[in-house]
C-alpha positions in Angstrom: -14.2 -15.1 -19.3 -13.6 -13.4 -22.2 -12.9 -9.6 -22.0 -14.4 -6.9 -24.2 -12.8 -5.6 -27.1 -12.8 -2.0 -28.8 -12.1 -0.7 -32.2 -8.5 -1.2 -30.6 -8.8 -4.0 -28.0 -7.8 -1.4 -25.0 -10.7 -2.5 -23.3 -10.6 -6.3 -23.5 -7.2 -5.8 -22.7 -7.5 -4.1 -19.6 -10.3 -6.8 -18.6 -7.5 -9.2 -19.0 -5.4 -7.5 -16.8 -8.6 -6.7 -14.1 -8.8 -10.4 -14.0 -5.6 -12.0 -14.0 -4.9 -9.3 -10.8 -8.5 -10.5 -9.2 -7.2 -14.0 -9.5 -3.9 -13.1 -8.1 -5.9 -11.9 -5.2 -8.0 -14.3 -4.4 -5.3 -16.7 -4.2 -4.0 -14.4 -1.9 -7.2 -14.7 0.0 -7.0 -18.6 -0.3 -3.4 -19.3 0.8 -1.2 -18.2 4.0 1.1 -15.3 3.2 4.8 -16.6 3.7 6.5 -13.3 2.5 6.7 -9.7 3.8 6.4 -9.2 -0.2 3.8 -11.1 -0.8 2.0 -9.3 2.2 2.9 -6.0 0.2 1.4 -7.7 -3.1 -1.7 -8.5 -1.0 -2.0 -4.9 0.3 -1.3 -3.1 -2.9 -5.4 -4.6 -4.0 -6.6 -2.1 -1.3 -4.9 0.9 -2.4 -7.7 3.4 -3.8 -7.8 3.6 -7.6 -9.6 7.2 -7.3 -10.3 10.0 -4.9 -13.9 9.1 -4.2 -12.7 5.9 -3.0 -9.4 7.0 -1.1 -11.7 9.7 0.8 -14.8 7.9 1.0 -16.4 10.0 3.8 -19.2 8.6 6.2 -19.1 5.2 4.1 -15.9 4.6 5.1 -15.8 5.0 8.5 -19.0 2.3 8.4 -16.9 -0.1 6.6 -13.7 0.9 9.1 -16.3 0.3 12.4 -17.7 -2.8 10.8 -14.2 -4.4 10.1 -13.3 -3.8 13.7 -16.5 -5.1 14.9 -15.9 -8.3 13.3 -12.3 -8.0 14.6 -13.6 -8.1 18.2 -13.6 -3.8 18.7 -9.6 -4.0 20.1 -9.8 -0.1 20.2 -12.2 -0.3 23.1 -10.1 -2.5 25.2 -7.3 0.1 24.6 -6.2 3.8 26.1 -5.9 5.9 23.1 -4.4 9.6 22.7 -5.6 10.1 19.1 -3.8 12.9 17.1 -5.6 15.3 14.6 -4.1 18.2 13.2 -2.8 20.4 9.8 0.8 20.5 11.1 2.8 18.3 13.6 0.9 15.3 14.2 3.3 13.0 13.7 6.3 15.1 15.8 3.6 15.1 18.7 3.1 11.2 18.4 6.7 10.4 18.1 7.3 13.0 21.5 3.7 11.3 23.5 5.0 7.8 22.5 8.7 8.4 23.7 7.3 10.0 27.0 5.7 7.5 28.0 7.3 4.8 26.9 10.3 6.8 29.1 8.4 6.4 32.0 7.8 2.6 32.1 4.5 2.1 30.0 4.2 -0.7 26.9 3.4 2.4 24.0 2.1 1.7 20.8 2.3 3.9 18.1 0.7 3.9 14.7 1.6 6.7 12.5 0.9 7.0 8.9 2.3 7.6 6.2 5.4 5.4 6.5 8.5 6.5 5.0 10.8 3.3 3.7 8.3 0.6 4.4 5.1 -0.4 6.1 6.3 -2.0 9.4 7.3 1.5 10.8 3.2 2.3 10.8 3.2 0.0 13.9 5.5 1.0 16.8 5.8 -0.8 20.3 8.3 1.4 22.7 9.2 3.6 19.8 10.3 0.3 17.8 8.6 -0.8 14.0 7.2 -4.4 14.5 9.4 -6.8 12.7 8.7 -8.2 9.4 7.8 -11.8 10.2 5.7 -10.4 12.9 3.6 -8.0 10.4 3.5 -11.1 8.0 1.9 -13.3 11.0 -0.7 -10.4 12.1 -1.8 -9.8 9.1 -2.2 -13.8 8.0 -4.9 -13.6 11.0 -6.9 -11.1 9.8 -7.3 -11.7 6.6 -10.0 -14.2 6.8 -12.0 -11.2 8.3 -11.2 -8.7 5.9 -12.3 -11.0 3.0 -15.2 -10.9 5.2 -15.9 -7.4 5.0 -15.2 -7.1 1.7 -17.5 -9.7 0.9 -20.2 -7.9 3.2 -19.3 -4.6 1.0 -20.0 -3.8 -2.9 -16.4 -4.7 -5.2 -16.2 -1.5 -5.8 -16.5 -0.7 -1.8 -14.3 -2.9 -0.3 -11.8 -2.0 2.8 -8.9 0.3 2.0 -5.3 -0.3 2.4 -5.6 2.8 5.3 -8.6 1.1 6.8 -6.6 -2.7 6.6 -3.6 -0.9 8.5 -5.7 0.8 10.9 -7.4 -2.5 11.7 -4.3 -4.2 12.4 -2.8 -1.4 14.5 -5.5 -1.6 16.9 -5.6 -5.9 16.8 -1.7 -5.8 17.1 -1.8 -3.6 20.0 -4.3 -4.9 22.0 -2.6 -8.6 21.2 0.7 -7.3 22.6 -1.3 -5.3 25.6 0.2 -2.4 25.6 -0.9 0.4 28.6 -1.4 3.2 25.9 -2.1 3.6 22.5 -0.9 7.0 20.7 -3.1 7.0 17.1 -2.1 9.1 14.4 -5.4 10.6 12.3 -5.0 10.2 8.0 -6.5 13.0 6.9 -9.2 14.9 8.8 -10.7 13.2 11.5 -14.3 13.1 11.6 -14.4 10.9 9.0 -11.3 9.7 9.2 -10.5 5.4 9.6 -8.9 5.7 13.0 -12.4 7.7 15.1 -13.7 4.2 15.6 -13.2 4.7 19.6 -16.3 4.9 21.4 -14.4 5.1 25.0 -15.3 8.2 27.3 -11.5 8.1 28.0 -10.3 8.7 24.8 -7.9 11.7 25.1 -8.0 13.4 21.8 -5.3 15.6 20.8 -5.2 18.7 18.6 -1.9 20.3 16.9 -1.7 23.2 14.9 -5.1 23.9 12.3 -4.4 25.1 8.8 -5.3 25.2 5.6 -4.6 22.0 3.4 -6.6 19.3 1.4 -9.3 22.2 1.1 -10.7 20.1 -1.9 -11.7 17.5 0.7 -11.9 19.0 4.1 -13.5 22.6 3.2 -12.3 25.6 2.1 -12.2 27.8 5.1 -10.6 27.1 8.5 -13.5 26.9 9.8 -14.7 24.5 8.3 -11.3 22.7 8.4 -11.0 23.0 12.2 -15.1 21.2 12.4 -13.6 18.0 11.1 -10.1 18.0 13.2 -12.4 18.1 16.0 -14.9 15.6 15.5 -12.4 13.0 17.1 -13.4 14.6 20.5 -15.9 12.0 22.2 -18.6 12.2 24.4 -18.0 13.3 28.1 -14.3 12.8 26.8 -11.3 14.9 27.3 -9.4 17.0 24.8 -6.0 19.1 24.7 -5.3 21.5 22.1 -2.3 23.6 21.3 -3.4 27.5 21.3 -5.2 27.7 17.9 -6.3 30.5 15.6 -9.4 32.4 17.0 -11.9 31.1 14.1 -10.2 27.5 15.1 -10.6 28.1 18.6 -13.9 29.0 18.5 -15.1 25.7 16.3 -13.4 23.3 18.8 -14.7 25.0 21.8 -18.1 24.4 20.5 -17.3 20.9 19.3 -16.4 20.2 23.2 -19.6 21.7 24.3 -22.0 20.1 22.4 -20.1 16.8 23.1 -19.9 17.8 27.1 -16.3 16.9 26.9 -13.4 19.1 28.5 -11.6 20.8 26.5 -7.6 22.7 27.4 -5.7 24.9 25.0 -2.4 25.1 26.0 0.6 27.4 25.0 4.4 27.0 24.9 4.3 26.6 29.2 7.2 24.4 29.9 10.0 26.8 28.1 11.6 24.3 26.0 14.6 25.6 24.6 17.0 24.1 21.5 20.0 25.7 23.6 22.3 23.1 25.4 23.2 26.2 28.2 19.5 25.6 29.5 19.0 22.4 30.1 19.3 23.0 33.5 16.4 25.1 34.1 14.6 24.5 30.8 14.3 21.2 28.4 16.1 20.9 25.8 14.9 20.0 23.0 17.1 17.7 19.8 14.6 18.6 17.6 14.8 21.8 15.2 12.8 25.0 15.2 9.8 26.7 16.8 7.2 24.9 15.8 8.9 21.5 17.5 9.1 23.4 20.6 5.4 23.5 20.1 4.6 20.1 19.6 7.3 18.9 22.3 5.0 21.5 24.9 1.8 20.0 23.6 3.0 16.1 24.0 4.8 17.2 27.7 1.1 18.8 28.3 -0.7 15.3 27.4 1.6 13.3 29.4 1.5 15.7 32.4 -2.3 15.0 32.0 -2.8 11.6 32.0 0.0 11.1 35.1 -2.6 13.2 36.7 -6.0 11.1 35.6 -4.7 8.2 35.7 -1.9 8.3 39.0 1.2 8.2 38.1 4.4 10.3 39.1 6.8 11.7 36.2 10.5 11.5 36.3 11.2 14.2 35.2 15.3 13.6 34.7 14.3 11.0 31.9 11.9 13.6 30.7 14.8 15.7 30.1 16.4 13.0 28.3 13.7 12.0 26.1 13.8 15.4 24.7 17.4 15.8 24.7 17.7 12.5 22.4 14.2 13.2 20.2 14.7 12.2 16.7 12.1 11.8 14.1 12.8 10.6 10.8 11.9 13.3 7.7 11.8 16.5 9.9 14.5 18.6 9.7 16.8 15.6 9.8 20.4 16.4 9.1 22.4 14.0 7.7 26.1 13.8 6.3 26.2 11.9 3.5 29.5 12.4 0.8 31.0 15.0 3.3 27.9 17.4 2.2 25.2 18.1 4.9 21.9 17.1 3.5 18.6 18.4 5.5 15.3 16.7 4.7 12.0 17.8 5.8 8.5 16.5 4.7 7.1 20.0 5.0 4.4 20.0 2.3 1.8 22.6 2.6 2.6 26.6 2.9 2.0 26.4 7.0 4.7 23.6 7.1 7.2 25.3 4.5 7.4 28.6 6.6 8.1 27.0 9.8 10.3 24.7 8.2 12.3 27.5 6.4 12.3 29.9 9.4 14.0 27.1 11.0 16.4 26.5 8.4 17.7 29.9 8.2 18.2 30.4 12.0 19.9 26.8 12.2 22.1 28.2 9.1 22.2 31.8 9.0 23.7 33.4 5.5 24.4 30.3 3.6 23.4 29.3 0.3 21.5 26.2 -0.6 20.4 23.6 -2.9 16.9 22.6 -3.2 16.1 19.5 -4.3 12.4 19.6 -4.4 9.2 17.7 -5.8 5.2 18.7 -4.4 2.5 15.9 -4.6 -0.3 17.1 -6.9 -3.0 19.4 -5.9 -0.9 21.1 -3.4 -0.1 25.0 -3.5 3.4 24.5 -5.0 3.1 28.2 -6.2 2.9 29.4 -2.3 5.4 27.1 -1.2 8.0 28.2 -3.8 7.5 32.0 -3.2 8.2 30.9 0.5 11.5 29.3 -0.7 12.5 31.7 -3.0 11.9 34.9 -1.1 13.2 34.2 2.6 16.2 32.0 1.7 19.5 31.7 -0.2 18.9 29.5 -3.3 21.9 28.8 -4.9 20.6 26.1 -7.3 17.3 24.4 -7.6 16.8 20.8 -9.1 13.1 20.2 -9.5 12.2 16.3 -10.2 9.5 13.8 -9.3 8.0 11.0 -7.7 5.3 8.2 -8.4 4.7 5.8 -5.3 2.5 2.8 -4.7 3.2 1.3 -1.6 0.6 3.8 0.6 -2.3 4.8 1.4 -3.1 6.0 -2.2 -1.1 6.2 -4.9 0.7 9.6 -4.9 2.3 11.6 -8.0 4.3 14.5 -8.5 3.3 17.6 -10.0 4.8 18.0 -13.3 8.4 18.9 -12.8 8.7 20.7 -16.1 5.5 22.7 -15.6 7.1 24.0 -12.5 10.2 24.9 -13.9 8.5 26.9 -16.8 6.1 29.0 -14.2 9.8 29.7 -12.3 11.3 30.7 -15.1 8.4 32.1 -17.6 9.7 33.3 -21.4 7.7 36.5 -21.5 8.7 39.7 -19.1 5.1 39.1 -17.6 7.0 37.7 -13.4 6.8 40.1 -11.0 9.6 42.5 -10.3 10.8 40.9 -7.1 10.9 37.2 -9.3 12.9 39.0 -12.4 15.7 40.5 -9.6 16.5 37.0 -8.6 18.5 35.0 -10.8 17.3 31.3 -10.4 19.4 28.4 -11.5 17.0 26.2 -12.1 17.2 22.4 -13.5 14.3 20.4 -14.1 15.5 16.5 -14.0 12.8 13.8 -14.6 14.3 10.4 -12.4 14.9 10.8 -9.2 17.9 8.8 -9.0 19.7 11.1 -11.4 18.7 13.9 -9.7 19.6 12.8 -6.5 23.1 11.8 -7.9 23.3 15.8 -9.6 22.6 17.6 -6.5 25.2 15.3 -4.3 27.6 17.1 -6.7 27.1 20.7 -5.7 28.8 22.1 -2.5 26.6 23.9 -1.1 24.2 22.5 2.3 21.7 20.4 0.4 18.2 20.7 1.2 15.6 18.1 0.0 11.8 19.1 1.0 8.2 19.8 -0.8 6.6 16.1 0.8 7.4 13.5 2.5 7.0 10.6 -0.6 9.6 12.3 -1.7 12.1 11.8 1.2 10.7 8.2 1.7 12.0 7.8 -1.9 15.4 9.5 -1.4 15.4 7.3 2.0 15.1 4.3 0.2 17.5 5.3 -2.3 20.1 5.3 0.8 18.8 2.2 2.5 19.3 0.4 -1.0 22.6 2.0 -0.9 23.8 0.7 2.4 22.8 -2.8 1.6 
């Protein structure tokens, strides 16, 4: 078919383009997948071209329940502890999974996003799925989502969040596991892992704040509404102590749904000191806000020994937490003889818990920031949060463009940054024009990477998590 053509041909080429990729993909849909990279090359026709389709709202948790539906509904043959939250939902996964998992039960464990590549979206015991097995999984299922897609407008069709989510739940009921721990995207109410129906759904609430207030609302209020929509009817629910405007929301959300609701606080005195561990856990992972999530996940698993009858050992508890490690949070890793601290943190919440931590693990030292923020986040807020409460010795500002997720996810404008950091006129406020910033703005990543590996002061790489998946990647590529 012959594509149309402008006063320059842009158009009929991009036709061209549209259809060689639509035939590419419909081969796909024809033949078996052999390859974990031709799996990726299938996936990456699902990724969202814009916002209204990434966050399609009620439609897409239709198209979500109707793709399980013709999957068989696995999530209702499963026991799921579904996660919503602004800040540590994926540290209070990784801690439920490894607690239970500790005590003898088949876990798995979707979380999202993934960080070097897909598999690790689809844990059992705390371990990513192999490769081959991903590759077979998703061979089955495809007949089904050509079916949905087929049941849906083109311009409708199932998302690569809503594939994943899919396969999570047909994977882990396939592999029978006892318990499911879900991860929510974004939100929750509308979000393409509430497709559970069961009255013993266990939903789980971290920390509420303010972040994607273009899609979720503006107030957190509003916010805290669709975090607590994954509470089902007659259900249960376990919260960690929330703001009062939060608080109140949920509480509602629980009444009107007639489902029990706890809040819980920091009960079981977990404590980063090794001196403790004998009266209190001790905890591997870094700062407050982990001791948080690690009392919230204790608090879950506490529960469901009680609902469902089974004792805790509490000496491999102990060890659990003693061992915890979770990939892009406050991970500390040696790498040229320099210490090198990565953390996802990427909204203002996460950035000053995450730098509170920082300068109690590393009291008076100076640092190097190497730092990119995903557009349409408050970069500005984050930055004054940097730049006021630590050290900054040097800052390397640089970016990102990925396309192997949910979306596909760009940097802000490095060089737009760097000229709001360091503006030409005297117009920056007093406390900004007393700090002297050395400040570099370099465009590839690579090189940047390379620069800041150079300087000997701690080096700190933060502002998202794409941006430590890419620097992750960077190393794996290394290593092999």
């Amino acid at each position: 078919m012959a594509g149309r053509t402008g006063d320059d041909g842009e158009e009929g080429e991009a036709d061209l383009i549209f259809n060689f990729q639509f035939s590419i993909f419909i081969e796909f849909s024809m033949f078996k997948i052999k390859t974990f990279h031709q799996a990726e090359k299938y996936l990456s026709f699902h990724i969202p071209k814009s916002n209204q389709q990434t966050f399609p709202g009620e439609l897409g948790l239709k198209r979500a329940k109707y793709f399980l539906h013709l999957l068989g509904n696995p999530q209702e043959k499963l026991k799921i502890i579904h996660v919503a939250g602004t800040s540590g939902k994926g540290s209070t996964c990784y801690l439920i999974s490894s607690l239970l998992v500790s005590q003898g039960f088949k876990v798995g464990f979707y979380q999202s996003p993934h960080l070097t590549d897909v598999t690790e979206r689809f844990q059992i015991g705390n371990k990513n799925i192999s490769k081959k097995e991903f590759v077979f999984y998703l061979n089955k299922i495809i007949p089904i989502i050509d079916r949905t897609d087929e049941a849906c407008l083109v311009s409708t069709k199932l998302t690569y969040f809503e594939i994943l989510v899919g396969l999570a739940f047909y994977i882990f009921n396939d592999k029978k596991v006892d318990y499911a721990v879900i991860e929510t995207g974004l939100g929750g109410w509308y979000d393409g892992t509430n497709v559970v129906n069961r009255s013993d759904k266990l939903a789980v609430l971290t920390k509420i704040g303010l972040d994607h207030t273009e899609i979720l609302g503006k107030t957190l209020s509003e916010i805290a509404l669709q975090k607590a929509m994954i509470i089902n009817k007659n259900s249960q629910a376990i919260s960690i102590k929330q703001d009062k405007k939060a608080e109140k929301v949920i509480k509602k959300v629980a009444e009107k749904k007639q489902a029990e609701i706890i809040f819980i606080d920091n009960i079981y005195h977990l404590s980063n000191d090794r001196t403790k561990m004998v009266k209190n856990f001790r905890l591997n992972l870094i700062g407050e806000y982990q001791k948080e999530n690690a009392g919230l996940a204790l608090s879950v698993v506490n529960y469901l020994s009680q609902r469902d009858k089974f004792e805790l050992n509490r000496n491999k508890i102990k060890k659990v937490f003693a061992m915890a490690n979770f990939p892009g949070r406050f991970d500390i890793k040696k790498i040229n003889n320099k210490t090198v601290i990565f953390d996802g943190a990427h909204n203002p919440q996460k950035m000053e818990a995450f730098i509170r931590a920082l300068i109690n693990k590393f009291p008076k030292k100076k640092f190097n920031f190497l730092l990119a923020f995903k557009k349409d986040k408050d970069y500005q807020e984050m930055l004054k949060i940097i730049i006021l409460k630590t050290i900054v010795h040097k800052i390397i500002l640089t970016s990102f463009f990925t396309e192997n997720q949910d979306m596909i996810n760009a940097s802000e404008n490095p060089i737009k940054i760097g000229k709001q950091l360091n503006p030409p006129s005297p117009s920056a406020s007093a406390r900004q024009s007393r700090i002297k910033l050395d400040i570099k703005v370099i465009l590839d990543l690579k090189k940047a990477w390379k620069q800041i590996l150079k300087e000997k002061e701690p080096i700190v790489v933060t502002g998202s998590l794409y941006l430590i998946g890419e620097i992750y990647r960077l190393l794996k590529g290394k290593r092999n």
